[in-house]
N, C-alpha and C positions, 0 to 999 in steps of 0.2 A: 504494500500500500504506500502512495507518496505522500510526502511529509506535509502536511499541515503546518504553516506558520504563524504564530500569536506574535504582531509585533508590537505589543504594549509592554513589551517587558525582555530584559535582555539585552544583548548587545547588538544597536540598530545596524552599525556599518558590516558587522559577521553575516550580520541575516541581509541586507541588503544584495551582497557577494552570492551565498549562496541560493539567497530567492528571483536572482536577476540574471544568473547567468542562464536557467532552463529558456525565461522569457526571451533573451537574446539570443541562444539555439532555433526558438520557434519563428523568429522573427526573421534570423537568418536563411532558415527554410523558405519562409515564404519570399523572400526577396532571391533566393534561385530558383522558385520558380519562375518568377520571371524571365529571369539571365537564364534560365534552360529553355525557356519558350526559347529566345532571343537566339540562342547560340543554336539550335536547329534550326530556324528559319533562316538564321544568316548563313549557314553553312550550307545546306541543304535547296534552297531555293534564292535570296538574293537580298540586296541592301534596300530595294523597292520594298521586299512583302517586309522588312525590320521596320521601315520607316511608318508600313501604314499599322503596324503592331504600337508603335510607340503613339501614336494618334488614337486611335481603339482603345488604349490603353488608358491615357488621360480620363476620358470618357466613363470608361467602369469604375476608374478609384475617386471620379468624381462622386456615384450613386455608392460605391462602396463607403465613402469617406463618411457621408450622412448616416450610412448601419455602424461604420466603427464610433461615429460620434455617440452615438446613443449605448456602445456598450462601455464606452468611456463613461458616461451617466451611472450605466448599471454598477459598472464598480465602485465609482464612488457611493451609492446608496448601497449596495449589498456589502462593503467594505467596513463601512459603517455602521449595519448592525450584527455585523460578527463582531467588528471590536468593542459592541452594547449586549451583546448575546442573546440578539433579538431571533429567538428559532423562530417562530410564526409571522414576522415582519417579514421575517428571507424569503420564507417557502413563498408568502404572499406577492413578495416584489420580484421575485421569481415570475411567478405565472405573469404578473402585469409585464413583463420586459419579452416573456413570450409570445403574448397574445399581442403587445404595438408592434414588435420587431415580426413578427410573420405575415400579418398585415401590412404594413411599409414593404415589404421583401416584395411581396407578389406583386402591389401596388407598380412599385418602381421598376422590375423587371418588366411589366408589358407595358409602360411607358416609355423604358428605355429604349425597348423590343421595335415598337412603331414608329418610334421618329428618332432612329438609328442615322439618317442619313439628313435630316436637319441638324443634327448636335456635330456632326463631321464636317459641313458644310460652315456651321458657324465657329465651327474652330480653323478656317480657310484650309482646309486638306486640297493637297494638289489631284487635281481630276483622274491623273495618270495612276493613283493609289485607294483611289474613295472606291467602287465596287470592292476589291478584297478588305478593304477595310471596315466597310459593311457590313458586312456576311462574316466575318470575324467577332465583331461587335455586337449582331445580333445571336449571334450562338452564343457567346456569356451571356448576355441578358436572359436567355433563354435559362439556363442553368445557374444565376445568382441565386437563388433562395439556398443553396447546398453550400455557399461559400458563407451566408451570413449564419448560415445555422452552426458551423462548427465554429465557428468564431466564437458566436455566443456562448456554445455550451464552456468553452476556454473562458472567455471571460470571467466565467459563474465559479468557474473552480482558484483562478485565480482571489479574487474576492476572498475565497475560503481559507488562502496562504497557501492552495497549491499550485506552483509553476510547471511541475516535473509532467503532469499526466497530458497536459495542451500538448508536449511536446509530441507528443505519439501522434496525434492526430494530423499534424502539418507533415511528417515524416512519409506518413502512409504517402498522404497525397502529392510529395512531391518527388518520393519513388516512382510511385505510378508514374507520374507526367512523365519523368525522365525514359520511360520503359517506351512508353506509348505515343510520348510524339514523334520520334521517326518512325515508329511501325506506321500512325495515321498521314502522317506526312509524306511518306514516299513509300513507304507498304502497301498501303490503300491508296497511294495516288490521291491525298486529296489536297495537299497541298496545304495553305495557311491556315483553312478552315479544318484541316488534319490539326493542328496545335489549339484551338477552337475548341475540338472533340475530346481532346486528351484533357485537358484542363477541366473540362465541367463532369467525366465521369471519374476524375481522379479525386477532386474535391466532393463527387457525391459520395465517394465510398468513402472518405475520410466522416462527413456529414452521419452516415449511416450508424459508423463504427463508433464515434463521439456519442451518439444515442445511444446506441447498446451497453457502452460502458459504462454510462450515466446510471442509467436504470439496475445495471446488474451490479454496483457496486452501491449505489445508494449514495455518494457523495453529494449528489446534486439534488439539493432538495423540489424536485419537480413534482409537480399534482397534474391530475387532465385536467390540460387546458381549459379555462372556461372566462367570461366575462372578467373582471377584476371587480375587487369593492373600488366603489370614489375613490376614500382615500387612495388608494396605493395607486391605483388612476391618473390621480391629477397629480402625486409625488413622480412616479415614473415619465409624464408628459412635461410635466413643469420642468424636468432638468434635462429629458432624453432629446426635445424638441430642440431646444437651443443649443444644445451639445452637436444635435445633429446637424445644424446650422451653422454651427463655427467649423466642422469639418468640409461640410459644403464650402464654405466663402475659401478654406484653403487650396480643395480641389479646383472652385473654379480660379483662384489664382494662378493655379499653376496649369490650368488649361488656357487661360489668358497670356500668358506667358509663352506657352505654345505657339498661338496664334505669332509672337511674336516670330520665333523659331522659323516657325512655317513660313514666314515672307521671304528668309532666305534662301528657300528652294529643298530638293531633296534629299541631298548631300550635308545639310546643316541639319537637316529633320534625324536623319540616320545618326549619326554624330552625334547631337544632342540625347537621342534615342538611348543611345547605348552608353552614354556616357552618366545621364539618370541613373542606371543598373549600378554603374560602377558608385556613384557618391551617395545611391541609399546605403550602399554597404558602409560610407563612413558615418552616414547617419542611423545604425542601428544601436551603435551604446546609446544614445540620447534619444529614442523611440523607448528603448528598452526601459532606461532608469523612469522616464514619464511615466509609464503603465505602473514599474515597481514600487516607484515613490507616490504613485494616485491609493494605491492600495494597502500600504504602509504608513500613510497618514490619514489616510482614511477609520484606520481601526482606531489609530490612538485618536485620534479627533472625537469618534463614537465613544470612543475610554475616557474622553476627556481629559488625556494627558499631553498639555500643547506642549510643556519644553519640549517630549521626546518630537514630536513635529516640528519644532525647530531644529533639532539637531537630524532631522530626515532630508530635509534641505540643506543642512551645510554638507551631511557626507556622499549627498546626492552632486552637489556642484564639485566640489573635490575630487571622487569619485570620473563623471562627465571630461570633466576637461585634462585630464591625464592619459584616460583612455581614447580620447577622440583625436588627442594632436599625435597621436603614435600611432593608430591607424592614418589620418591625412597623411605623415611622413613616407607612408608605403605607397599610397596610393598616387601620391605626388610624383616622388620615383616611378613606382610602373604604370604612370599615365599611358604611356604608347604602348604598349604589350596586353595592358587591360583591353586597350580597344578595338587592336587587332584581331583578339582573339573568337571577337563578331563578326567585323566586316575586313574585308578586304581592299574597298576601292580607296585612293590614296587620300582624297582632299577630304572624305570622312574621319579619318582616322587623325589625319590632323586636328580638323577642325574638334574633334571628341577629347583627344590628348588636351588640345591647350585651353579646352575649357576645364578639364578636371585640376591641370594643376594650377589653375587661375584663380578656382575657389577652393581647393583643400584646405586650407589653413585657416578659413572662416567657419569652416564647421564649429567648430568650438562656442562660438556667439550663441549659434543657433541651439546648439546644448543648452544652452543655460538657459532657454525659453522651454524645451521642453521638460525640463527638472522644475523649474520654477511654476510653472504652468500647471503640472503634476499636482504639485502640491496646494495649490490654488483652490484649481479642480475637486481636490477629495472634501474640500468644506462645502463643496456644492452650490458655487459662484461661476452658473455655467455659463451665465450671459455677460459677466465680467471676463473673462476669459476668452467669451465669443468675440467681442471688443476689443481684445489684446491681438487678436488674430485680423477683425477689418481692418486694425492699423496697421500692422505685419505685413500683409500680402497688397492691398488693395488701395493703403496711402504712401507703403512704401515700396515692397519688393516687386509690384510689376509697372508703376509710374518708374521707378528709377531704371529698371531693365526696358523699358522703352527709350530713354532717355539716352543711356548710355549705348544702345543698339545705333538708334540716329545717330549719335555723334560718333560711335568707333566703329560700327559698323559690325558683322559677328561676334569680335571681339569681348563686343562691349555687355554681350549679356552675362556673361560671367561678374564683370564688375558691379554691372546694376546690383545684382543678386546678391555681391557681396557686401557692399555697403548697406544692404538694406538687414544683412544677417547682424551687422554691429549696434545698428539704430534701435534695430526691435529686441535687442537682449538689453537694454537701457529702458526701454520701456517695461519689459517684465520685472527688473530688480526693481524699480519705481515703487509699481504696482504691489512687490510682494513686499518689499519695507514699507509702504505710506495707507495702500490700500485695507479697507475696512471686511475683507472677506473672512475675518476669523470673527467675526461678529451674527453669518449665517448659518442658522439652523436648519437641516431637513429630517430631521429623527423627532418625533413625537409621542410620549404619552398616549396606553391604550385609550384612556378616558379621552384626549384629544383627537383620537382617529375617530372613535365614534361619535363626534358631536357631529 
């Protein structure tokens, strides 16, 4: 059985190490799937079908970004009454995060599904790429509800202090992929829509498997499904909606952003394409600590023990920024070998290199908004956070990457983007010395749920 963590008690920085590293294994998975999608398409078929994967791609993590905002929600409210040892608040906000997230799931998927080729269209995809990009796009839309579902049941058990069990589930799935995209790709002959196929039956057997375990182990306190009481209703929508809104406004910044990409044709689209792949990977300690430190200050917040939540944030930024300049320093160095190992044609590979090592060394900024934001988030100040992010993306990081594109031309998106990672971690330290978010309550008294 995997360990369960109490972190109201103990030493935070032992348990942050050993509760953080399963989340960045998982995390890590899921960001090769991507880069395995990527590297059979680019190998296999060409730098055209990477370019329309990386467009397609904007696209899902935009409607995905609004299901992860909402399970960011759920940990902070399920986090919070394991660290109050609220058993019937859980199982309760359990079912409500059920029953909005499976609704939302279907909802979005056949909206996504029908106007697949207006959302490609208003991100300027070049014509020569929009059919397979399409038909790519519409088969995950097809198959979303299996990727939000294991996500969740993950989330649910994190919440609980367990990191280690998520991991299995991302594992299955991105075995599979690995197995299955060149069988569907050039086995079956189906080409980009082959990597399409493999992707949504690999994450449904993970989806499946995430079920079965849930239920045969009993860690996740799930009930059938059914309506929700108000309360746990309007707790679940009061933080899940806005939560799922501030991950939207990120998505479409960085689909905005795109758009910017996409003017310099298909050679910059691929290149930027694959060179994403390569800088989530320096952005997964600082994904990771967010989630760890949302869930970590979360219980003790429900404990009502704020120093230890202060001291989750200092060994949270300590932590972030030692680990993050020593991944940059790798990735700086093998800028050109990373990129190659995609594509092949030569002004891609340039253009990917010198943007990677243009903003490696900014990562670190950006660390410290999602440590800081982390722990924001778990008091359950999700529209102050949502607000930390409209300034983030949309007053700064795509105005200045426009800006600096005009003025230097390819060059120049890398610097927008980096200057805009320095501004916006000055606004998060702000926010979390000045701001009044340890002032908000979302945990209440039975006598007050029933009123």
């Amino acid at each position: 059985m995997a360990l369960s963590h109490d972190f109201t008690k103990g030493n935070l920085f032992k348990s942050m190490i050993f509760y953080s590293w399963p989340i960045f294994l998982s995390n890590l998975l899921q960001v090769s799937f991507q880069i395995i999608d990527s590297y059979w398409v680019g190998n296999l078929l060409g730098s055209r079908e990477v370019g329309a994967i990386s467009i397609s791609s904007t696209v899902i993590f935009a409607v995905l970004s609004f299901i992860i905002g909402i399970n960011g929600a759920a940990l902070t409210v399920l986090s919070q009454q394991k660290g109050a040892d609220d058993a019937e608040g859980l199982r309760k906000s359990v079912n409500a995060f059920v029953t909005l997230l499976g609704c939302l799931a279907i909802l979005l998927g056949m909206i996504g599904f029908f106007s697949s080729q207006w959302l490609l269209k208003l991100l300027g995809t070049p014509q020569s790429v929009m059919p397979m990009a399409e038909n790519y796009l519409q088969i995950n839309f097809a198959g979303i509800l299996f990727l939000f579902g294991y996500n969740f049941i993950s989330t649910i058990l994190r919440a609980m202090g367990d990191s280690k069990t998520p991991v299995q589930f991302v594992l299955i799935a991105v075995i599979l992929n690995a197995i299955l995209d060149p069988l569907f790709i050039s086995g079956f002959h189906l080409g980009l829509n082959g990597a399409a196929y493999a992707t949504i039956f690999s994450q449904g057997v993970a989806f499946l498997y995430g079920v079965y375990h849930s239920v045969k182990t009993g860690k996740v306190p799930f009930e059938v499904p059914h309506w929700p009481e108000s309360y746990y209703l309007k707790t679940v929508t009061a933080l899940g909606l806005p939560a799922g809104f501030q991950m939207l406004l990120i998505s479409g910044g960085v689909a905005a952003i795109m758009s910017v990409v996409a003017s310099f044709g298909e050679d910059v689209v691929a290149g930027f394409g694959v060179a994403q792949r390569m800088d989530s990977l320096i952005m997964l300690p600082a994904m990771t600590l967010g989630s760890a430190v949302n869930s970590m200050a979360g219980q003790n917040i429900g404990a009502n023990k704020w120093h230890r939540v202060s001291l989750v944030a200092r060994n949270g930024i300590y932590l972030i920024l030692s680990v993050t300049l020593l991944i940059s320093g790798i990735v700086f160095a093998g800028a050109t070998w990373f990129i190659s190992l995609f594509v092949k044609d030569t002004e891609t590979i340039e253009f990917g290199a010198q943007y990677l090592r243009s903003i490696a060394f900014f990562y670190p900024f950006l660390g410290i908004n999602f440590v800081l934001n982390g722990v924001v988030r778990a008091s359950g100040a999700m529209v102050q956070v949502l607000i930390l992010n409209l300034i983030s993306f949309w007053i700064l990081r795509y105005p200045l990457t426009y800006l600096f594109a005009e003025w230097l031309g390819e060059r120049g998106i890398a610097f927008g983007m980096s200057v805009s990672f320095i501004i916006s971690s000055v606004f998060a330290i702000l926010y979390y010395k000045l701001g009044k978010w340890k002032d908000i309550r979302i945990l209440k008294h039975e006598k007050e749920k029933d009123a």
